[in-house]
N, C-alpha and C positions, 0 to 999 in steps of 0.2 A: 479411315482406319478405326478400329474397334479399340475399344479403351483398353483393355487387356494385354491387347497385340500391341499396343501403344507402348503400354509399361515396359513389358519383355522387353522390346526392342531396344528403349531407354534406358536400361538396367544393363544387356547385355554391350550396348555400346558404350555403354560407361568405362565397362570392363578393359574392353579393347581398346578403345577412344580417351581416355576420361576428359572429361571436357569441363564443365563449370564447377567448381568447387575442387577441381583438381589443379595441379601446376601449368602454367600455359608453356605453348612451344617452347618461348623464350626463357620462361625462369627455369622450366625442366633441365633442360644441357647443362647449365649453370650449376641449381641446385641439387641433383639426384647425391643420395650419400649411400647410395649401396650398391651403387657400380664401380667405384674405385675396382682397380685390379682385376677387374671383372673380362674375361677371353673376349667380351663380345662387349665392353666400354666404349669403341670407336663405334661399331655399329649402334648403341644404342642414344649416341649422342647425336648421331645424326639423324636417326630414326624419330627423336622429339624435337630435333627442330625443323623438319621436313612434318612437321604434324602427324605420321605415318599411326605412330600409338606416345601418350604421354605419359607423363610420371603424377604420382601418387601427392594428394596435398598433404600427407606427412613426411614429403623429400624424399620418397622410395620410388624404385622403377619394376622393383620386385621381378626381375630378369628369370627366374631361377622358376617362379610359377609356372604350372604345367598349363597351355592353349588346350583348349578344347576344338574337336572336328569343327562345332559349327562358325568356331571364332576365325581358324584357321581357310578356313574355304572361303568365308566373308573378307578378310584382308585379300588371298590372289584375286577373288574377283572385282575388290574394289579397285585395286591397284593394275592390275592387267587388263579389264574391260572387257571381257568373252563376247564377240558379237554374235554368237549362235543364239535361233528365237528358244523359247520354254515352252517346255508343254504346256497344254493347262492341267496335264494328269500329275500328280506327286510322284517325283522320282523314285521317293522312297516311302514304304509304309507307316514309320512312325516319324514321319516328318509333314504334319500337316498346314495346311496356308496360316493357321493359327502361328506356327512356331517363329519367332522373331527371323531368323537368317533364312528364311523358306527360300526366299525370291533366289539370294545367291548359291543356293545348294541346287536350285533349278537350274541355274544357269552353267554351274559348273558340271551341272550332271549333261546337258545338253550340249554344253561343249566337248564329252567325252571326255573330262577329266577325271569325274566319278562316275565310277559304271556300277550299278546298282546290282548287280548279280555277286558281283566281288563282295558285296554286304550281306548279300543272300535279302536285298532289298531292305531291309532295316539298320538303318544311319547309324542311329545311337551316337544323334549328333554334340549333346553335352558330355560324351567319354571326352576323355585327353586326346588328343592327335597321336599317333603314332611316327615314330621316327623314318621307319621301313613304309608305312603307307605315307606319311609327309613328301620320301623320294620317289615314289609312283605319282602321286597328284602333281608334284612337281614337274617332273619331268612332261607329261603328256599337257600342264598348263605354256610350258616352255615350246612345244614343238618338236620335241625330241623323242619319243613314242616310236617312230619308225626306227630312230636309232637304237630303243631297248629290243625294240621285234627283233630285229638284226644280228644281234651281238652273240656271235657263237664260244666265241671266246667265253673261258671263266677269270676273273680274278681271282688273285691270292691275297689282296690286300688287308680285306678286313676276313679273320676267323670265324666271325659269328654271322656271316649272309649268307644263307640257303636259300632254293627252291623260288620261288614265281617271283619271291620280291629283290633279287641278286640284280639283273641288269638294270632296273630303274634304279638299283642305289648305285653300281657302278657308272652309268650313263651319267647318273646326278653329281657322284664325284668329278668326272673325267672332265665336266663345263664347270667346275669351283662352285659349285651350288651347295653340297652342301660335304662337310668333314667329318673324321671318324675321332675316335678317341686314341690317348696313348697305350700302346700295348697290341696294338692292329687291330681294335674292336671299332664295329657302329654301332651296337647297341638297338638293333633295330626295333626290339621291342619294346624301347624304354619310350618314353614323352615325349614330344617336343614341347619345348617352351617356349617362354615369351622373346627371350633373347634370341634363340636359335629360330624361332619363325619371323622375326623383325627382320635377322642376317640376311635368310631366303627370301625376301621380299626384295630387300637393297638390293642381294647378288643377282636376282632377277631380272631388274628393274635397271640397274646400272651395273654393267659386268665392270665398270672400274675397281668397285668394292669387293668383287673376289680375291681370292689370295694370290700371291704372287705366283710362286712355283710349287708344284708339289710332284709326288710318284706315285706309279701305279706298277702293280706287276700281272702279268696273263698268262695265261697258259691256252693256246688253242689248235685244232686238228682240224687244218682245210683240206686238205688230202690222206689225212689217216695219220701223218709224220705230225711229230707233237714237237710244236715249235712254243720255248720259254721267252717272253716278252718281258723287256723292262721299258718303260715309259719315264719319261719327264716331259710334264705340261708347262706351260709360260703363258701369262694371262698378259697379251698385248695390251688391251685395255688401261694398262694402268702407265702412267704418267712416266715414273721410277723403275719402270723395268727396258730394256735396251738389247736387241740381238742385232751382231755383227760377223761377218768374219776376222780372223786373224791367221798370223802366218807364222811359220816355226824362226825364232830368235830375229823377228820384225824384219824380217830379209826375204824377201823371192828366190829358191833353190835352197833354201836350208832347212833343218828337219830336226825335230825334238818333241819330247812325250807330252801326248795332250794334256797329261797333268801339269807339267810347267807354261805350257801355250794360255792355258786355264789360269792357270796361281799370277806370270805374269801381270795377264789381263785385269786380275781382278775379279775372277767371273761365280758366278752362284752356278751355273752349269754348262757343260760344252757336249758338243758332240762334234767325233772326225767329220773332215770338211771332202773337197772334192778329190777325184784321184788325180795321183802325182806319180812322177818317173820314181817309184820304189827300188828300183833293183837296179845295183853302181854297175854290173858283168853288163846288165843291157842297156843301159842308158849314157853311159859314162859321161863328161861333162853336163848333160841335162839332168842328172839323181836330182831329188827332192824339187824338184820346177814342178809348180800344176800345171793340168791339164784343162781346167775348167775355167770360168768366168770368177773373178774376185773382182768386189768394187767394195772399198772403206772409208767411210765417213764420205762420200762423194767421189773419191778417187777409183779412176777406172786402173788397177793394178794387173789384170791378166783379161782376157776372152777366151770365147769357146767358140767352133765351128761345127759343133756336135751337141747332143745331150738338152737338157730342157735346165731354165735357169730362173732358181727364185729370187726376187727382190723385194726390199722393204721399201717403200715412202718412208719422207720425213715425218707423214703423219700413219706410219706402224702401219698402214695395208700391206696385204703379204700377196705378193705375186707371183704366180709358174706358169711359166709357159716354154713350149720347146722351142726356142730361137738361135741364132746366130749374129754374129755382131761383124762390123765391117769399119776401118776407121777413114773416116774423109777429112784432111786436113786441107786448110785458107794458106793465103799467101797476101798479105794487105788487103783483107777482107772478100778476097775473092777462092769461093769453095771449091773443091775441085781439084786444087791444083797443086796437089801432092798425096798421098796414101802411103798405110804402110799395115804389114799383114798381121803383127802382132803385136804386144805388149811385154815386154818381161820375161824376153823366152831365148834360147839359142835356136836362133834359125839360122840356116847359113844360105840361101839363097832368096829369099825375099827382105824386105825394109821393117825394123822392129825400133820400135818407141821404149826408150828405155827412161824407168824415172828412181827419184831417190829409193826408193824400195828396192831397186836391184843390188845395191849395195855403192862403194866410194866410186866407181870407176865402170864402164861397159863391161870389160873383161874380153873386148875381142882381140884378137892379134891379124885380121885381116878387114880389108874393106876402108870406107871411109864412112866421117858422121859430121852430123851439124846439129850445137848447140842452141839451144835456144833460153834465156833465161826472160822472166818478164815478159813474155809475149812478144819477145827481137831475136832472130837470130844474133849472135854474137862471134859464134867464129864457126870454124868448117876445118876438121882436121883428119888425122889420124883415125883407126879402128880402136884404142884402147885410152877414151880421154876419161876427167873428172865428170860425175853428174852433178849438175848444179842442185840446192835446195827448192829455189824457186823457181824451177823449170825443165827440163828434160833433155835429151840427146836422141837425132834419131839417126838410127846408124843401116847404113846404105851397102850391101856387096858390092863387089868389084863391077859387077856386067850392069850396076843401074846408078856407078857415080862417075857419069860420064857426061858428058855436054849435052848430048842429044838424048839426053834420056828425063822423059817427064817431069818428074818429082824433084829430080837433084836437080836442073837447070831453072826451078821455079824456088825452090827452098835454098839450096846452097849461098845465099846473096847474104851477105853482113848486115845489118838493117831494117831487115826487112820483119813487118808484121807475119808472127806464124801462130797459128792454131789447130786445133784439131778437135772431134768428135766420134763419137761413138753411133754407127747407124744399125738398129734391128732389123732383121731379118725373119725370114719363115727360115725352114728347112727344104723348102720350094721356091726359095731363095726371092721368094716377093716381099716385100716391102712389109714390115708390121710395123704398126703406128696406131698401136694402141695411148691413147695420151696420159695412161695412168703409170705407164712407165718414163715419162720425160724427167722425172726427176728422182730417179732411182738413190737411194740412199747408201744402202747395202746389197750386196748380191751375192752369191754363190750361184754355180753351175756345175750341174753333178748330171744328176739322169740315169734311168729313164722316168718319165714320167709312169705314175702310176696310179693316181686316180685326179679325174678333173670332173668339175661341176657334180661329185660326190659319187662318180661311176669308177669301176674300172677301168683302165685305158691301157694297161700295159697288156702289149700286143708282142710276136717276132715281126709279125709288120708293123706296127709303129716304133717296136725299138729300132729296126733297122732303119729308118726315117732319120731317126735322132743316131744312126753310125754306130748306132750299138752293136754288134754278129758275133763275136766270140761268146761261145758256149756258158763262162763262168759268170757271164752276167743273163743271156738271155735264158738261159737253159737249165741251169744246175743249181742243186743247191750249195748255198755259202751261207757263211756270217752274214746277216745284211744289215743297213744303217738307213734310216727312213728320214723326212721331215715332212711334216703336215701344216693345216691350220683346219678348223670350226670353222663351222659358219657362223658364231658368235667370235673370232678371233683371238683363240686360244692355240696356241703354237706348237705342233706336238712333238717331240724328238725321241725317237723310238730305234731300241736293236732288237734282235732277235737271232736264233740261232740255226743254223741251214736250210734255208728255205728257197725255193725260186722264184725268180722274180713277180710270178703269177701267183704265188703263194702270199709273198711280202704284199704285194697292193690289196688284194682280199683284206689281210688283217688291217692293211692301213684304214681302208676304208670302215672297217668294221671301228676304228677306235677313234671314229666319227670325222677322218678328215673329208674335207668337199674338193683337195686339193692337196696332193701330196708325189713326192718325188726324190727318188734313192739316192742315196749319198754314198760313197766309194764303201765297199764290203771288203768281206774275206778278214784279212790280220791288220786291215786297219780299223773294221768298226770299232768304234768307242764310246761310253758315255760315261759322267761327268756330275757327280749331285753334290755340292755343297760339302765340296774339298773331298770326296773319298768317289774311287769306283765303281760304278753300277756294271761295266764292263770296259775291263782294260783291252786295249789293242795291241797286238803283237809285234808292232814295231812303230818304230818313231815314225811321226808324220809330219808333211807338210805343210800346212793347215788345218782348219776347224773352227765351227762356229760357236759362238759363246754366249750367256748371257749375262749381262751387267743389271746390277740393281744400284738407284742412285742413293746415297744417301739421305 
């Protein structure tokens, strides 16, 4: 290397790097004295002791200094790795092999991060970074590029993003990469600096360090009808953030405003959960029962024989798929030999598993049941007994608690070991045994599905698959209630206002899910942001999903 080239380099890495005669990893985090209170102090203490950029040997981290182009493209490619080869030609004209960051301006130009015409080929790699090209470079260094081509939708969130730089900065927001200011600006013309391009490197590099929850709002025309979007994102990622379902007044059958379901819980956001018997004129003893799959904290609370259903692992993967559930209950360890068709429900001719969530008592007035507490049967009674805390009731009609009848003549014995499970199914009623779902955490079951592996999927043929066929879900427009994930695992909970089902997955997919699926519409959609309404629903509900943040 040429003595010159040498310096520069030395000079310029100082800048970024400072390495000898500056504070080392270790004394930096410790000593910086001009980050106190600083928006971006957690990021930048982690940023020197991860060596990423250090602080200053007068104890400053000087956050607030504006990064230049060539500083800012030398950190993504040092920290990202671009395996795309370089030309040997100069990307750009006044960026010659001379210039200290030549190699990583190569690299990132060849990986399609910088595209040389958006310059009109002249870098003017020692200007400041900009904030609106920081969110372009960004996004296409991340893999998200298809998702700005995409995006037909406009936000309304930040006032000041126009014209060719608007979806790389909204794309950039919608994966926590990067934020606006208060007042709904981004400022896209302003600088990036030293704190705000450390953040995007972190949030890059480990989506832990994104922010928790935030909002977005859309506006877009997939068939000419302009549908208003509110979003709220949830960064799985992080340690301290937790989505669950919940149920109205912690009961199965009872119904109360998402905002109390919410306050309850404790939650920073919810969104309506699955549908439920709404209406007392048609449902009468089953009002406020869902319809769908609910499991909490481990606990299987309801199933579904219809509709596609998401679940969390203990380690936060998000899972949809359109299945059905079937339960096979043991009898002293032998499987098989006993079933029962629901959970939590009024059925009046098949066998339903009833557990503390139903509330003190079965509530039947016909048929017979057997308790089981501890994993023993205990007694064999009546249709209308106590449910125990630490155990369940399964309660039997008239035509199947008879001697000769399967289930009751292997279960009804005092004594005896009882258990039960929850087996997956297709909608083609084969067997799924996918093993990322054996230890489902959380769940809900709503439906239909509407986009998988980042396609559209919602079909009237595949909703009728998943027993969808009424008009106000396959056909018509409504209110609609969505839930998503990223393919970085960012969780999306999204309404919008009358759209069809074919309408709703479009935008789903467009606000980058790889994997998303409806949640009950009409007068129940709802959302939920950090105690006030994004969109109230028109009537109490039975459930909804929630997010917790730990303290």
């Amino acid at each position: 290397m040429r003595k010159p080239l040498l310096i520069a380099l030395m000079v310029a890495l100082a800048l970024l790097f400072p390495g000898q005669g500056f504070l080392s990893a270790q004394e930096g985090a410790v000593a910086l004295k001009d980050i106190q209170g600083h928006w971006a102090q957690s990021y930048i203490v982690t940023l020197v002791e991860r060596g990423v950029i250090r602080g200053y040997e007068d104890g400053t981290f000087r956050p607030d200094r504006a990064i230049t182009r060539a500083e800012f493209v030398t950190l993504l490619v040092r920290e990202l790795e671009p395996q795309a080869e370089s030309s040997s030609a100069p990307a750009f004209e006044d960026v010659a092999s001379g210039h200290w960051a030549y190699e990583s301006i190569q690299k990132a130009a060849a990986a399609g991060w910088l595209k040389p015409a958006e310059y009109g080929r002249m870098f003017k790699a020692d200007q400041p970074m900009g904030r609106g090209e920081a969110a372009r470079l960004i996004v296409r260094a991340a893999g998200f590029a298809p998702e700005a081509a995409a995006l037909t939708g406009s936000s309304s969130t930040f006032s000041d993003v126009q014209g060719e730089i608007k979806p790389y900065v909204d794309v950039a927001v919608a994966h926590g990469l990067l934020t606006g200011f208060p007042g709904g600006v981004f400022k896209p013309q302003g600088t990036l600096t030293r704190a705000e391009a450390g953040a995007i490197i972190l949030r890059l590099t480990d989506p832990a360090l994104r922010p928790a929850t935030w909002t977005e709002n859309y506006t877009f025309k997939i068939t000419g009808r302009t549908n208003k979007v509110q979003v709220v994102r949830i960064n799985l990622n992080r340690p301290d953030i937790e989505v669950k379902p919940v149920i109205a007044k912690g009961q199965i059958g009872q119904t109360e405003s998402l905002m109390d379901m919410a306050n309850r819980a404790g939650a920073i956001a919810a969104i309506n959960g699955t549908y439920f018997a709404a209406y007392k004129d048609r449902y009468g003893d089953r009002f406020g029962e869902p319809f769908g799959t609910l499991v909490i904290d481990g606990r299987w609370l309801h199933l579904i024989y219809g509709g596609t259903t998401m679940a969390i692992t203990p380690d936060k993967k998000v899972l949809m798929a359109p299945i059905e559930m079937e339960i096979e209950g043991s009898v002293d360890g032998h499987e098989g030999f006993w079933g029962a068709f629901h959970i939590n429900a009024t059925i009046d001719d098949l066998m339903v598993i009833y557990t503390k969530e139903w509330g003190p008592t079965t509530r039947r007035d016909r048929g017979a049941t057997v308790t089981v507490e501890n994993g023993r049967v205990t007694s064999v009674g009546g249709p209308d007994v106590p449910i125990p805390q630490n155990g369940y009731v399964v309660w039997f009609p008239e035509q199947y608690a008879k001697p000769d009848a399967w289930s009751w003549k292997n279960l009804a014995k005092v004594g005896v070991q009882a258990d039960w499970k929850v087996k997956l199914k297709t909608h083609d009623l084969t067997p799924f045994e996918d093993p990322a779902w054996r230890n489902v955490e959380q769940a809900i079951g709503v439906g239909p599905q509407l986009v998988a592996g980042g396609k559209v999927v919602a079909s009237p043929e595949s909703m009728a698959k998943e027993k969808f066929t009424e008009g106000k879900i396959v056909s018509d427009p409504y209110n609609r209630s969505g839930v998503g994930v990223t393919r970085d695992g960012i969780l999306i909970f999204a309404v919008t206002n009358y759209a069809t089902m074919a309408e709703w997955a479009e935008i789903m997919r467009q606000l980058g899910a790889v994997e998303a699926m409806a949640m009950d519409s009409g007068a129940s959609s709802g959302l939920i942001y950090q105690g006030k309404y994004l969109w109230q629903p028109g009537r109490e509900l039975s459930n909804g999903l929630v997010v917790l943040q730990k303290k």
